[in-house]
DRENLUMVEX-780985 format. One record per residue (C-alpha): x, y, z negated. Coordinates in steps of 0.25 Angstrom, whole numbers, padded with zeros to 4 digits, always signed. Example, Ala and Ser with C-alpha at 12.3 -4.5 7.8 and 13.67 -1.06 7.14 Angstrom:
+0049-0018-0031;+0055-0004-0029;
//
This chain:
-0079+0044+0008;-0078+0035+0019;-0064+0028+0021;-0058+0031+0034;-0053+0018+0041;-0039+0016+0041;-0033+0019+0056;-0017+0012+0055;-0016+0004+0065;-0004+0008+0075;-0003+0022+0068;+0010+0021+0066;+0020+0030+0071;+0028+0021+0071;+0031+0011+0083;+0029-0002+0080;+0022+0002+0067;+0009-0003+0063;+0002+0000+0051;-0014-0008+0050;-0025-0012+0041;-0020-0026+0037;-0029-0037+0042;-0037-0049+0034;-0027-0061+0036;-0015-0052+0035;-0014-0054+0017;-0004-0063+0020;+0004-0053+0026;+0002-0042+0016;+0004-0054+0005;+0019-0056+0011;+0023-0040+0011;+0017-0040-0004;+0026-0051-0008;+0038-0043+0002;+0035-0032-0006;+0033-0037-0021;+0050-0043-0018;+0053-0029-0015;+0046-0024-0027;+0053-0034-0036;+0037-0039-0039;+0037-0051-0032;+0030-0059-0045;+0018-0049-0044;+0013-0054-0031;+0001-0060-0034;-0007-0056-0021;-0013-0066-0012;-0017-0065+0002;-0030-0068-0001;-0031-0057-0013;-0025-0047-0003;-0037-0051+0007;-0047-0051-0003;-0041-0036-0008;-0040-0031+0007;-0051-0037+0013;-0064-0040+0003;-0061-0031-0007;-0057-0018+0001;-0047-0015-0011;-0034-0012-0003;-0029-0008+0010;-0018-0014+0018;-0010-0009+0028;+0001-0018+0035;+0013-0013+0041;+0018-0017+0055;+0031-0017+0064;+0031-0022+0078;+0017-0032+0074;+0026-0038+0061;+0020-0035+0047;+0030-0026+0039;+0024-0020+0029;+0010-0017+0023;+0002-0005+0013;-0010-0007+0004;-0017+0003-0001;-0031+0007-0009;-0040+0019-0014;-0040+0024-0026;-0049+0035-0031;-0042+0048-0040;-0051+0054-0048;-0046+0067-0048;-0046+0067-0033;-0061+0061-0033;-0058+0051-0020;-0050+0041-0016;-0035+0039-0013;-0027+0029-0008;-0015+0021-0016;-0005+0015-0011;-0003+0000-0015;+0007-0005-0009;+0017-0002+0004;+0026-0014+0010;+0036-0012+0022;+0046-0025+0023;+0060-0019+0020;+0066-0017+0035;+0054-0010+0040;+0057+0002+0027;+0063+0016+0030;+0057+0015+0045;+0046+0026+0043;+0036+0015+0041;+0032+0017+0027;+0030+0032+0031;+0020+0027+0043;+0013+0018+0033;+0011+0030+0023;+0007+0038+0036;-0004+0030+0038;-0009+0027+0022;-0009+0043+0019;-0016+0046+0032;-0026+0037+0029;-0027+0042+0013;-0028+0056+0020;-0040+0051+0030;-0048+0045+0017;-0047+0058+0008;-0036+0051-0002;-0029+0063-0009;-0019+0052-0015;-0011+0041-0010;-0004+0035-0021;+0006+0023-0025;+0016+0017-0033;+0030+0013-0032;+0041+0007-0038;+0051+0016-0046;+0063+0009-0038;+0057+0008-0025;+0067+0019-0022;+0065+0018-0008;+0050+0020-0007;+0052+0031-0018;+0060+0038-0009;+0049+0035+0003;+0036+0040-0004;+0044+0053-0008;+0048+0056+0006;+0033+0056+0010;+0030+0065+0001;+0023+0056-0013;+0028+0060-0026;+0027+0050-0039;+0015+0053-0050;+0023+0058-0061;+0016+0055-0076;+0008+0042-0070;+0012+0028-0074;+0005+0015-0067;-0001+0007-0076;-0004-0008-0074;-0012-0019-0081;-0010-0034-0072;-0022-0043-0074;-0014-0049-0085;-0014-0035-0094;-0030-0033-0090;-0033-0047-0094;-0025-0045-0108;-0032-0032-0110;-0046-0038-0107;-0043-0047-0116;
//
């Protein structure tokens, strides 16, 4: 299947609200709201992105998506996402990496816009699932994905291995 281009630019309903592809030479920006985000998340020694992993990912690789979030031409916020494939659906779907709004721009209806336009496009390409993770005390957005209708996947646990665990199991 062919993937539809993403159309975002100025569709928000929102005045003021803009929600677009993110550009080469804009990794900086995204690299700031990661670091913005990891202090929120209490994860700040995780970061281990750099703007030129970010670009290589975004912009030789193809592995992501990136949407940036703006107010009145300031950067506020971003989105990345990528496809997965569900072998019990037989095609693609779209997870949901990461969403960032800076902390004044929250409970304004923009993450709902930036939702809009992610399950929109997921509808456009065929995805029959959009799927992400979140924090147990993230109470706030807890509170946010139940009101637009997700629900949490009862009897799953996330698993991880960083490259240190892969690198001992190799081994």
């Amino acid at each position: 299947m062919e993937r539809i281009k993403l159309k975002v630019e100025n569709e928000s309903k929102i005045e003021g609200l803009v929600i677009r592809k993110i550009k080469e030479g804009e990794e900086g920006i995204l690299l700031e709201f990661i670091k913005e985000m990891s202090r929120y998340e209490k994860m700040e020694d995780c970061v281990v992105a750099t703007k030129e992993g970010l670009y290589n990912a975004l912009f030789e690789q193809h592995a992501c998506k990136c949407l940036l979030v703006e107010f009145e031409n300031k950067p506020i916020g971003f989105c990345l996402y990528f496809y997965t494939f569900s072998t019990f659906c037989g095609r693609t779907n779209m997870y949901l990496e990461e969403i960032f709004l800076q902390e004044r721009y929250r409970g304004r209806g923009f993450g709902k816009e930036i939702f809009r336009v992610l399950v929109n496009n997921a509808l456009k390409e065929g995805c029959q699932r959009f799927e992400w993770v979140c924090l147990d005390w993230n109470k706030p957005s807890i509170e946010f994905y139940k009101k637009i209708g997700a629900f949490t996947m009862d009897g799953w646990s996330t698993w991880r291995m960083t490259k240190k665990e892969m690198e001992a199991y190799i081994k």
